[in-house]
N, C-alpha and C positions, 0 to 999 in steps of 0.2 A: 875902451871896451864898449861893444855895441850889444844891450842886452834884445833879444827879438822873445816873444811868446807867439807859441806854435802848440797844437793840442793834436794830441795822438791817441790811438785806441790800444787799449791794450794789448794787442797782438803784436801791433808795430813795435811796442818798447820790448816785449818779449824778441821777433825775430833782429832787433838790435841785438841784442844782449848774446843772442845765440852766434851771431856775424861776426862780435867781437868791435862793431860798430860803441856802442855804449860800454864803456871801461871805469874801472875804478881805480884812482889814482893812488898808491901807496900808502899816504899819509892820511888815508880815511879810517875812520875808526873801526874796530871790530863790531858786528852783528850785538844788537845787545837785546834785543825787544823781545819779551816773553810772551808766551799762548794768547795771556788776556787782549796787549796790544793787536798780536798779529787777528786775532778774532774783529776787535772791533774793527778795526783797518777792510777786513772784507765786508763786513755788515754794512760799511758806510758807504762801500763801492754797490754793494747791493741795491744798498737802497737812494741812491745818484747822490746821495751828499760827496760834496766837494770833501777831498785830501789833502790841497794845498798844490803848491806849485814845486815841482820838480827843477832844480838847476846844473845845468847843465856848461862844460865848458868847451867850447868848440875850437877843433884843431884842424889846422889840414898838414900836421905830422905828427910821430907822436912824441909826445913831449916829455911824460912822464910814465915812469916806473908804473907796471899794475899788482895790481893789491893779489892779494897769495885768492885761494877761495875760500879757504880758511875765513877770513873778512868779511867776504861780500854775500856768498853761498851762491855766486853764480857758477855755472858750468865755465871748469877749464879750455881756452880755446888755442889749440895748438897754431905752431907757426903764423903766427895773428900779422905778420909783416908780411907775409906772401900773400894775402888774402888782398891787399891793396883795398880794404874798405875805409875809404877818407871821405868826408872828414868825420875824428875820432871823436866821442862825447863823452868830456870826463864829467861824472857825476860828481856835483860840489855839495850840493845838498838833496836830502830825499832819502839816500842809501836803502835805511830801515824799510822803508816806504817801499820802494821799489825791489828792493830783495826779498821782501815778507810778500807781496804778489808773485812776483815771477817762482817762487819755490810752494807755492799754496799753488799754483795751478799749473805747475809738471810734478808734482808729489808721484813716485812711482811704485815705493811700497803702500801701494792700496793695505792691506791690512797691518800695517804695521803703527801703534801710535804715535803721532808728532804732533809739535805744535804748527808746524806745516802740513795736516796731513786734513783738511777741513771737508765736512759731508753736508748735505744740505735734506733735512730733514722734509720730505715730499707731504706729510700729514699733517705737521705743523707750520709747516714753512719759514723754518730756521734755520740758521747756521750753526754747526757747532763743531770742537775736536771728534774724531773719530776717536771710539774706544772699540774693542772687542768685546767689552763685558757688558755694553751700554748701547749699542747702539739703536734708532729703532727700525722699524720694521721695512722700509718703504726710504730709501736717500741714495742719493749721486753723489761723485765723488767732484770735487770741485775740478781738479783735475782734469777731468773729463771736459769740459768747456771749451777749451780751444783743442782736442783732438777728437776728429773728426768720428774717427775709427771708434773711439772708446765712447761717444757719446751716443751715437748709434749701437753701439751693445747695451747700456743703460738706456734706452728707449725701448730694446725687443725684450730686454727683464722688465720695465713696468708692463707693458702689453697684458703680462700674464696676471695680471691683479684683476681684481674685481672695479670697476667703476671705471675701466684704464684710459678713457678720453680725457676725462677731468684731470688724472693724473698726467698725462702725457704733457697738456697745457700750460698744467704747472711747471713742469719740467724744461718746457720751450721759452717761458716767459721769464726761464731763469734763464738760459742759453744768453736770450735775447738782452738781455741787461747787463751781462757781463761784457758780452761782447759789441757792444754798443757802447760803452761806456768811457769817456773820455778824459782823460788828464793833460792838464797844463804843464806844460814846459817852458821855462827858460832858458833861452840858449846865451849864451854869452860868449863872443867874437873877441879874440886881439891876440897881440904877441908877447905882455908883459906876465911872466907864469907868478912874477910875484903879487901882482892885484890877484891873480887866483885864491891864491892861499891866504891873502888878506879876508877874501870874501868867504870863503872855507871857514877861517878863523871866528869871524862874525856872526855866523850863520849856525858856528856849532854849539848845541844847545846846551853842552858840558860845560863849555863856557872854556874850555881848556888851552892855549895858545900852542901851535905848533913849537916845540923846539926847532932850531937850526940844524940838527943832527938830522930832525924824520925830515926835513925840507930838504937837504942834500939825497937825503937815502931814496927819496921819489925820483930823484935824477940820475942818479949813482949809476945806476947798471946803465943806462941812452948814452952815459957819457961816455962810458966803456968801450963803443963802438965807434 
């Protein structure tokens, strides 16, 4: 196994994910991190503190069963074998990590509460869940960040305030930080799937060993063909 560290912007892991490039391997565990984590997790991205290293398992076919989206809470990507985007990157460790950003910043029910649904407070300059009962006066929707279209409508609504240069600045200086913003990645190279899932095993913070049943069932359907 050749582990390599490579650092990416956020965008790029997002238009991964979208490609169907970045996959989650079956035997990953279900989404489990509530509002609080997912909050801190962007506040730290905000403010450039490091999140740790992302690991990744690189393929050039694919090797294992992908996880339902149920699991990951990424976007389903149909016919993912005609798209011929190789090589494949199973996430080994991170999941939380990188599922709790890619769904905080394509959130599409704007006024709907979630704990992926995060606003960015323009008068105080915080982050926090979006409520309808609570929110205040003056905030972007984080979502807006890497969509061009929507963040540029959230510029011609601050316009209309009182003081709107100051605000506007604020407003770009968050742009700029999110999208600037970089994570570590490890890639990890080879053809032995079972050091994966050794590393999977070690890495997982449950502490819980794969059974032999969900290690077959990762392969089960590839084998099928």
């Amino acid at each position: 196994m050749e582990p390599v560290l490579m650092y990416y912007r956020l965008f790029e892991l997002f238009r991964a994910i979208d490609n169907g490039v970045i996959r989650v391997p079956s035997f990953q565990r279900h989404f489990l991190w509530d509002a609080a984590n997912i909050l801190d997790l962007v506040k730290s991205v905000y403010n450039g503190f490091p999140i740790g290293v992302i690991i990744f398992f690189e393929s050039g076919e694919n090797i294992f069963d992908t996880a339902d989206p149920s699991v990951t809470n990424f976007p389903a990507v149909e016919n993912l074998e005609t798209r011929h985007n190789y090589p494949i990157n199973y996430v080994i460790d991170g999941l939380q990590r990188l599922s709790s950003l890619y769904n905080c910043f394509h959130w599409k029910a704007l006024e709907q509460a979630s704990k992926f649904n995060i606003i960015f407070d323009i008068e105080k300059e915080e982050l926090l869940q979006y409520s309808s009962y609570s929110s205040p006066g003056k905030y972007i929707h984080l979502s807006s960040i890497f969509s061009s279209e929507m963040f540029i409508d959230s510029q011609i609504k601050l316009m209309s305030y009182n003081n709107s240069e100051k605000i506007l600045n604020i407003a770009s200086e968050l742009h700029s930080r999110f999208q600037e913003y970089t994570i570590p990645v490890m890639k990890i190279t080879g053809t032995d799937t079972k050091d994966v899932v050794t590393v999977f095993e070690r890495l997982n913070s449950s502490g819980v060993s794969l059974t032999e049943a969900e290690i077959l069932r990762a392969r089960s359907e590839l084998e099928k063909d």
